[in-house]
VMD Tcl script that draws the C-alpha trace (Angstrom):
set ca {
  {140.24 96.39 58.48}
  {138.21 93.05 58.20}
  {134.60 92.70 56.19}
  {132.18 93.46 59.58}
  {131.29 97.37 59.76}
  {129.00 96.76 62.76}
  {126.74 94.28 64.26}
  {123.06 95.30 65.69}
  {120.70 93.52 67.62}
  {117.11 92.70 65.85}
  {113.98 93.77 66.94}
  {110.76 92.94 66.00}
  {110.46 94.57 62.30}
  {114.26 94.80 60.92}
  {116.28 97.00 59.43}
  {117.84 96.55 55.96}
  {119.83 98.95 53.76}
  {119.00 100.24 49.81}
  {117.50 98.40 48.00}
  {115.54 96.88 50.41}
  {112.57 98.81 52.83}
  {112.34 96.22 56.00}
  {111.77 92.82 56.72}
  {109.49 91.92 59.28}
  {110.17 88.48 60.75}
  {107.54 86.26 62.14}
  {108.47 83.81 64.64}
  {105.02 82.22 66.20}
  {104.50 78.86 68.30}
  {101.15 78.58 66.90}
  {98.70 75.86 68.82}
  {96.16 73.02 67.07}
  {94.03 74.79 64.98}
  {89.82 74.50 65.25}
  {87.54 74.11 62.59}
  {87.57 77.96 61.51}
  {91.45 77.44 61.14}
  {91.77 79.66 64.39}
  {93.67 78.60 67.27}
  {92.01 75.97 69.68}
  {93.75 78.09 72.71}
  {91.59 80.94 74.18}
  {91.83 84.17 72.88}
  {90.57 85.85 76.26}
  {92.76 88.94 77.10}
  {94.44 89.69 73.31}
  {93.57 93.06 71.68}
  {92.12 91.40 68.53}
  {92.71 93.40 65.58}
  {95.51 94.73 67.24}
  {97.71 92.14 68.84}
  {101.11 92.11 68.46}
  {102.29 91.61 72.17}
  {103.41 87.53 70.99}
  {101.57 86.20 74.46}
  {102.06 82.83 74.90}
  {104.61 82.73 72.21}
  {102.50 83.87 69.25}
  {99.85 86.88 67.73}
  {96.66 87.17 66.11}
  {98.25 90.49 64.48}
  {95.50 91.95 62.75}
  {93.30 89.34 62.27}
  {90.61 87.70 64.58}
  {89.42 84.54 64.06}
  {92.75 83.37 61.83}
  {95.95 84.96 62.58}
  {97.41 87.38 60.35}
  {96.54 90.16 58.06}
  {93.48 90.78 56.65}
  {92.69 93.08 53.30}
  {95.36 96.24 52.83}
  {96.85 97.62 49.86}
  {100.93 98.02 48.52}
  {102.31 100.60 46.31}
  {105.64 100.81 44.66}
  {107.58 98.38 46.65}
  {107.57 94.55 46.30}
  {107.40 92.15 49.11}
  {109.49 88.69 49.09}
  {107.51 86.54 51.61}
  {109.50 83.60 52.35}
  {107.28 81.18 54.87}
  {109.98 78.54 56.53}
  {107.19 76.72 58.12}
  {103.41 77.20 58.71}
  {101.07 78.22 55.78}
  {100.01 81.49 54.48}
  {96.24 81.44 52.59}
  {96.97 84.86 49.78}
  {93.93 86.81 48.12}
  {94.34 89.86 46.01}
  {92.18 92.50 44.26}
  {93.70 91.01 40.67}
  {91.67 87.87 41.80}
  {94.78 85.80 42.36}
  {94.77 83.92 45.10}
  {96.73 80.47 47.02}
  {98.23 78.95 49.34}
  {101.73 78.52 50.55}
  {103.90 76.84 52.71}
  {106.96 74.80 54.08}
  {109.60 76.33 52.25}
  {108.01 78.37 49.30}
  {108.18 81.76 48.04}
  {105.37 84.03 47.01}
  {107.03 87.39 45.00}
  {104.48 90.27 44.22}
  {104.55 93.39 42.28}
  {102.50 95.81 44.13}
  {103.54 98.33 41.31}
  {100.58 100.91 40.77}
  {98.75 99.59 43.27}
  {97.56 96.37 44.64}
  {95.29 95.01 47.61}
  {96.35 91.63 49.50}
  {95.64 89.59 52.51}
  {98.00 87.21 54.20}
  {96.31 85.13 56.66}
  {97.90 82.04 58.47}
  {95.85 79.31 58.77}
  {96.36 76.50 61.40}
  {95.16 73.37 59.40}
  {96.48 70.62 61.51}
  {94.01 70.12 64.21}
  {95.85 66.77 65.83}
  {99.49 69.21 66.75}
  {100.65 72.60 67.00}
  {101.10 74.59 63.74}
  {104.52 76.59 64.19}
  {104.86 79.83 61.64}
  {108.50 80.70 60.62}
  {108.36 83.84 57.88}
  {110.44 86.27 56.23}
  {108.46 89.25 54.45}
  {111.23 91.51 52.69}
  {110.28 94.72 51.46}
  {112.09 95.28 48.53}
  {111.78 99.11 46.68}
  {111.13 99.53 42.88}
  {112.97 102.12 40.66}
  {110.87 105.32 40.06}
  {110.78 103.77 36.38}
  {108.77 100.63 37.40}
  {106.91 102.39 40.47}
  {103.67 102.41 38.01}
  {103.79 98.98 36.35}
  {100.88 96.59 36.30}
  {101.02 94.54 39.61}
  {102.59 90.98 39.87}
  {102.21 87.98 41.26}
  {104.82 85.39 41.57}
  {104.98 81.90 43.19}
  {108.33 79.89 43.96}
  {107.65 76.09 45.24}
  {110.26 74.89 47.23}
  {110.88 72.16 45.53}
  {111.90 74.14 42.58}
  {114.12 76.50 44.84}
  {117.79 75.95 44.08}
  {119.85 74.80 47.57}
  {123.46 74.38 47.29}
  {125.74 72.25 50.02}
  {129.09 73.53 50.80}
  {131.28 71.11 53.06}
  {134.15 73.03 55.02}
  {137.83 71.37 55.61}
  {136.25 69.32 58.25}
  {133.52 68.32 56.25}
  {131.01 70.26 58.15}
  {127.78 71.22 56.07}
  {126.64 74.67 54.89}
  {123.10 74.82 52.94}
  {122.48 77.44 50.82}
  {118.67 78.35 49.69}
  {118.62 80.54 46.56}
  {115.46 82.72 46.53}
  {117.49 85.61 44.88}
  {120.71 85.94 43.12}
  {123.24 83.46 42.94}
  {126.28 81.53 44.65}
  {129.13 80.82 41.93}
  {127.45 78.71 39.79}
  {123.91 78.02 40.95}
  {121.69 80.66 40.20}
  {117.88 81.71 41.85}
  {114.61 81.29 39.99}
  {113.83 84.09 37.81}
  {112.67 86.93 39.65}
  {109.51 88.99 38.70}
  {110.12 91.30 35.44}
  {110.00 94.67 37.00}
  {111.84 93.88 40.02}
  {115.15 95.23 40.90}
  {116.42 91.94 41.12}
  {115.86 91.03 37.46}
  {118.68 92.88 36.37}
  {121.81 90.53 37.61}
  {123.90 93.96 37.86}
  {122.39 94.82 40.61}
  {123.48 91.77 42.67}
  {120.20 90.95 44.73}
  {120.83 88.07 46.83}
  {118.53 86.23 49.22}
  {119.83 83.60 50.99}
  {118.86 81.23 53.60}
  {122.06 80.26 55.34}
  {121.73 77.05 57.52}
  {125.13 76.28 58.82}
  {125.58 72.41 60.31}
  {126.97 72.71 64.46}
  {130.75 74.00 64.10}
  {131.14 74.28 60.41}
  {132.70 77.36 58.81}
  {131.34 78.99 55.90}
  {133.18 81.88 53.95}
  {130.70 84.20 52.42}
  {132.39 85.31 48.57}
  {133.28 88.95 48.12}
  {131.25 90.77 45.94}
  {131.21 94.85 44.17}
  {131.96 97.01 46.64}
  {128.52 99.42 46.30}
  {126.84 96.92 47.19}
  {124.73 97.00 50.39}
  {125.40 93.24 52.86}
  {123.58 92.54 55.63}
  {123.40 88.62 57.63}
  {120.45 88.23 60.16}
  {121.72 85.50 62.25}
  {117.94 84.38 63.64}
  {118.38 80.51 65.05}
  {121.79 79.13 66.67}
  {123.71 79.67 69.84}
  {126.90 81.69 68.58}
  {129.04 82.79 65.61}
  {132.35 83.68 65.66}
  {133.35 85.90 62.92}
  {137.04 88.15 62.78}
  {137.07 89.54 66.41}
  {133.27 89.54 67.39}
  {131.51 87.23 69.02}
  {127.95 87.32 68.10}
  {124.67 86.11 69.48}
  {121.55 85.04 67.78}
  {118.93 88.12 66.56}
  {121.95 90.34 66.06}
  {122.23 91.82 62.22}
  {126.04 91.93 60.83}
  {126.42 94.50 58.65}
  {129.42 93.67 55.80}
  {131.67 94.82 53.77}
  {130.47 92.72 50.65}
  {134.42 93.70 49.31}
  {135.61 91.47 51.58}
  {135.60 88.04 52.02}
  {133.43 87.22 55.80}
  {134.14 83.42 57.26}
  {131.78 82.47 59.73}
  {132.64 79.83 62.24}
  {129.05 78.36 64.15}
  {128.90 77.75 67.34}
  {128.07 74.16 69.16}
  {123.92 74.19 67.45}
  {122.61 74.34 64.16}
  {122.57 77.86 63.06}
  {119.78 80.25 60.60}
  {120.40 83.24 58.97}
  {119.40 85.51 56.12}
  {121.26 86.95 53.80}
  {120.41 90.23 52.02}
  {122.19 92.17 49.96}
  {121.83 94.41 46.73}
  {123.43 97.53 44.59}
  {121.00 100.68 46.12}
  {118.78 102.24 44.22}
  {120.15 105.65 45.19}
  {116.38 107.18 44.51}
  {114.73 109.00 47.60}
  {112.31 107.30 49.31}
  {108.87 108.60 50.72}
  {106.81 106.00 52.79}
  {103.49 106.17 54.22}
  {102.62 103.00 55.82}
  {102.66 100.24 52.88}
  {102.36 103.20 50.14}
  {106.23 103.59 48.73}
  {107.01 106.93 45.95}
  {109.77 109.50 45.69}
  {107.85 112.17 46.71}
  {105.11 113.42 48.94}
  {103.17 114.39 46.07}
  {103.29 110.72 44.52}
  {102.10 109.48 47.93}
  {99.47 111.61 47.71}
  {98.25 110.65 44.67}
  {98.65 106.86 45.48}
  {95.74 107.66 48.14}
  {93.84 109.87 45.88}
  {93.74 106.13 43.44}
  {93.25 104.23 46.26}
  {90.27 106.10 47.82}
  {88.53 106.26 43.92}
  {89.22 102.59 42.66}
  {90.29 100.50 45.75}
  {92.68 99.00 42.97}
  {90.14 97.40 41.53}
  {87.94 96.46 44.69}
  {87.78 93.21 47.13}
  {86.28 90.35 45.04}
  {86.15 88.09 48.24}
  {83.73 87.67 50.73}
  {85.51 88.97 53.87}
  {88.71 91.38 54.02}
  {90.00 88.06 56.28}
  {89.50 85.21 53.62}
  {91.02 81.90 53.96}
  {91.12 78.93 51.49}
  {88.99 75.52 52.48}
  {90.50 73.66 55.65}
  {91.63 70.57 53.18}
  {93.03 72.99 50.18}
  {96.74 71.51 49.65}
  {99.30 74.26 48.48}
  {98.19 76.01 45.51}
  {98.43 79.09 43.39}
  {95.64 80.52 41.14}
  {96.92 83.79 39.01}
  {95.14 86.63 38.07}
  {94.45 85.29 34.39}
  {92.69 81.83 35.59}
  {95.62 79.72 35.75}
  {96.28 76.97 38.61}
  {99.47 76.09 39.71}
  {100.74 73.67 41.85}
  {103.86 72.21 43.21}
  {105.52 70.07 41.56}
}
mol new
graphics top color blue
foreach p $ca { graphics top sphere $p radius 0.5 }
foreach p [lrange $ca 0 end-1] q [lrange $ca 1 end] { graphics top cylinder $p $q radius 0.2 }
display resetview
C-alpha cells in the first residue's frame, strides 16, 4: 500500500504524534538589531506582548524590546529547541543560563517544574539577523514526570551529520540531534528523557536534500510514530503524491519512503518515536496524566515559583558582545568547541 498514510499542510504551531506534544516552528526575517538588541525597524502598530501576526516577515511574540519569550514555566514535558540560524539568549530559575546559535541544540528537563526565558537577540547591527528554529515538545513518562529539571546543551560542531550520495551522486545531509542513521549515532540525550532509552527509537533529523537527489528513508518497528515536515524547497515527489513545501507526511516507519527533490535545495524534519501510550492532560506549558496532577503543578507553582526568578527582568538577555555560551545550574561554563 506504499509507506505515506497522509500528507497535511503546516500551520503555524505543528502537529506531531506520541511521543511528541508540538513543535512550533519559527521562521522570522529579523532586521539590524539596535543597541538594546531590539530591532532597528519601528515597532509602531504591533500588539507588543502579544504579537504573533509575522508583519513584515517577523514577531516580537511576547516580548517587547527583544523578540521572543520572556519568563514562563514547563512541567512534565521536555522541549528540543533546535535554532538553524539566529541566536537564542536562555535564563532559568536553576540559575543556568547561555547563549545559542547557528546550528546548536539546547535540551531541557522541565521535569517537576522549571521557569525559562527564550529571547532572540539581534546582535549584528551592520545586516539583518534571520531566526530559523525548531522547539519540539517532547512528553515524559508518568515515571520521570517529577524528576529534578535538566539542562542540556548540544554545539553544533559536536552534532553528528552524515552525507549520503544517491546513484547520481546527488547529496543528502543528515543532522543527528536524536537517534541514529545505521551507524552514526546522536549525542547522548538527557537522562530522563524518552529518548535515552534507544528502544524507543527517537529520531530527530534535519534532512537537507541537494536539488534532484533521492534519499530513501530506512524502515524502522512498526509502532513507531513517523512524521517528515518538508519546511524549505520547491517540491518532493514521493510514491504517487506530489508534495509542496509546509506540508507534514505522515509514514509508515515499516516501510521503506524514497524521496525524490524537486529542482531547489530542500529542508525537512524528521520526527519519529515508539508512543508513550500514557494519557495526556495539558494546560498551556503544564503537561500530567491527569487533571488532578495539573492541578497540583499550579498549586507548586503559585507557592515556590520553582524556585523564583534570579534575574533582573522576566525578559533578560546576555551582553551585546557575549559569544555562544552555556553556564549550568552548578557553576560550570561551557563553550563550543
Amino acid at each position: 500500500m506504499g509507506a505515506i498514510l497522509k500528507v497535511k499542510q503546516l500551520h503555524a504551531q505543528w502537529e506531531t504524534a506520541d511521543p511528541f506534544l508540538f513543535c512550533a516552528f519559527h521562521n522570522d526575517a529579523y532586521p539590524r538589531g539596535n543597541e538594546q538588541m531590539g530591532p532597528q525597524a519601528s515597532l509602531a502598530g504591533r500588539s507588543l506582548g502579544q504579537d504573533f501576526v509575522q508583519k513584515e516577515g517577523w514577531a516580537m511574540y511576547h516580548g517587547r524590546t527583544v523578540p521572543g519569550f520572556p519568563a514562563h514555566p514547563h512541567v512534565g514535558f521536555e522541549t528540543v529547541t533546535i535554532a538553524e540560524h539566529g541566536f537564542v539568549d536562555h535564563s532559568d530559575s536553576l540559575g543556568a543560563s547561555g547563549r545559542f546559535g547557528q546550528g546548536d541544540v539546547q535540551w531541557m528537563t522541565a521535569g517537576k517544574g522549571v521557569q525559562h526565558s527564550e529571547m532572540f537577540p539581534l546582535i549584528y547591527k551592520e545586516k539583518e539577523n534571520p531566526l530559523l528554529l525548531f522547539q519540539i515538545w517532547l512528553n515524559l513518562p508518568a515515571k520521570n514526570k517529577q524528576v529534578e529539571p535538566y539542562f542540556g546543551m548540544f554545539w553544533h560542531e559536536n552534532i553528528p551529520v552524515v552525507n549520503v550520495k544517491d546513484t547520481l551522486n546527488k547529496n543528502t545531509e543528515i543532522k543527528i540531534v536524536a537517534g541514529n542513521y545505521e551507524d552514526n549515532a546522536a549525542l547522548k540525550p538527557n537522562p530522563d528523557s524518552w529518548a535515552a532509552n534507544a528502544k524507543n527509537d527517537v529520531n530527530i533529523w534535519i534532512i537537507s536534500m541537494e536539488a534532484d537527489a533521492t534519499f530513501t528513508l530506512p524502515t524502522a518497528s512498526p509502532e513507531v510514530n513517523r512524521s517528515l515536515y518538508f519546511f524549505e524547497g520547491d517540491q518532493l515527489r514521493a510514491e504517487d503524491f506530489e508534495i509542496p513545501p509546509m506540508h507534514r507526511i505522515i509514514a509508515d516507519a515499516a516501510e521503506e519512503l524514497t524521496l525524490k527533490n524537486g529542482s531547489k535545495p530542500a529542508k525537512l524534519l524528521l520526527l519519529q518515536g515508539k508512543p508513550i501510550g500514557e494519557r495526556v492532560v495539558q494546560h498551556g506549558p503544564f503537561v500530567a496524566n491527569s487533571n488532578e496532577e495539573i492541578n497540583a503543578a499550579f498549586s507548586r507553582f503559585r507557592e515556590s515559583e520553582f524556585g523564583g526568578w534570579p534575574w533582573p527582568s522576566p525578559e533578560h538577555t546576555h551582553v551585546l558582545d557575549a559569544k555562544r555560551f552555556a553556564i549550568f545550574p552548578d557553576g560550570k561554563e561551557e563553550n563550543p568547541g
